[in-house]
N, C-alpha and C positions, 0 to 999 in steps of 0.2 A: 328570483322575482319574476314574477308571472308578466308580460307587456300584455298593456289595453292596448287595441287598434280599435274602436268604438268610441267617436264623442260626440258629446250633441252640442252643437253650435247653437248660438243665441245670436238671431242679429240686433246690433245697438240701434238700429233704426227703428224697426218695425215688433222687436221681440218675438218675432219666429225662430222658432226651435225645432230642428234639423237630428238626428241621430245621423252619423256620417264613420264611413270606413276611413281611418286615416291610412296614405300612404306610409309603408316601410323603407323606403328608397329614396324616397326624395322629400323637402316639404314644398307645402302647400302656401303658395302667398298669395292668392288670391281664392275669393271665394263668393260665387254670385247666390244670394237667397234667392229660396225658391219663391217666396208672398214677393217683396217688394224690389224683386228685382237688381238689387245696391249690390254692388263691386266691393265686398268687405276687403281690406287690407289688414295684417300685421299691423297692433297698437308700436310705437317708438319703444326697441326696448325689446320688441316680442322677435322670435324665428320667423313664427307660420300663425296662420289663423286660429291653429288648436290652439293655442298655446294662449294666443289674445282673448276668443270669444268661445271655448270648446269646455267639457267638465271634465276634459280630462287632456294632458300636456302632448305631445308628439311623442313619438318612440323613441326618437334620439334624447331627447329630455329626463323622457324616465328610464334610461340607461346610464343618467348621468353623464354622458357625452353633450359637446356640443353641438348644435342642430346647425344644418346647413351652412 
């Protein structure tokens, strides 16, 4: 299986959408949009930002491991 590291974020705020490198190493739990400024967090449930607001999961995700 081939890993994506490319997803585009959507913030629930304002609806800016972001193409983003995700990290291989670590996840990501915070995430500032670039329009409206807002502090995205992980939804209850989620690892990282990709995985809550992204169109495609973290790498540890789509390895089937568990992420952070």
């Amino acid at each position: 299986m081939n890993m994506i590291l490319t997803s585009e974020i959507s913030c629930p705020y304002c609806s800016h959408k972001k193409k983003e490198q995700m990290p291989t190493d670590a996840c990501q739990f915070f995430y500032k949009c670039d329009n409206c400024k807002k502090v995205l967090k992980p939804k209850q449930g989620d690892c990282c930002v990709f995985c809550s607001y992204g169109t495609v999961a973290c790498p540890p995700i789509q390895e089937g491991s568990k992420c952070c």
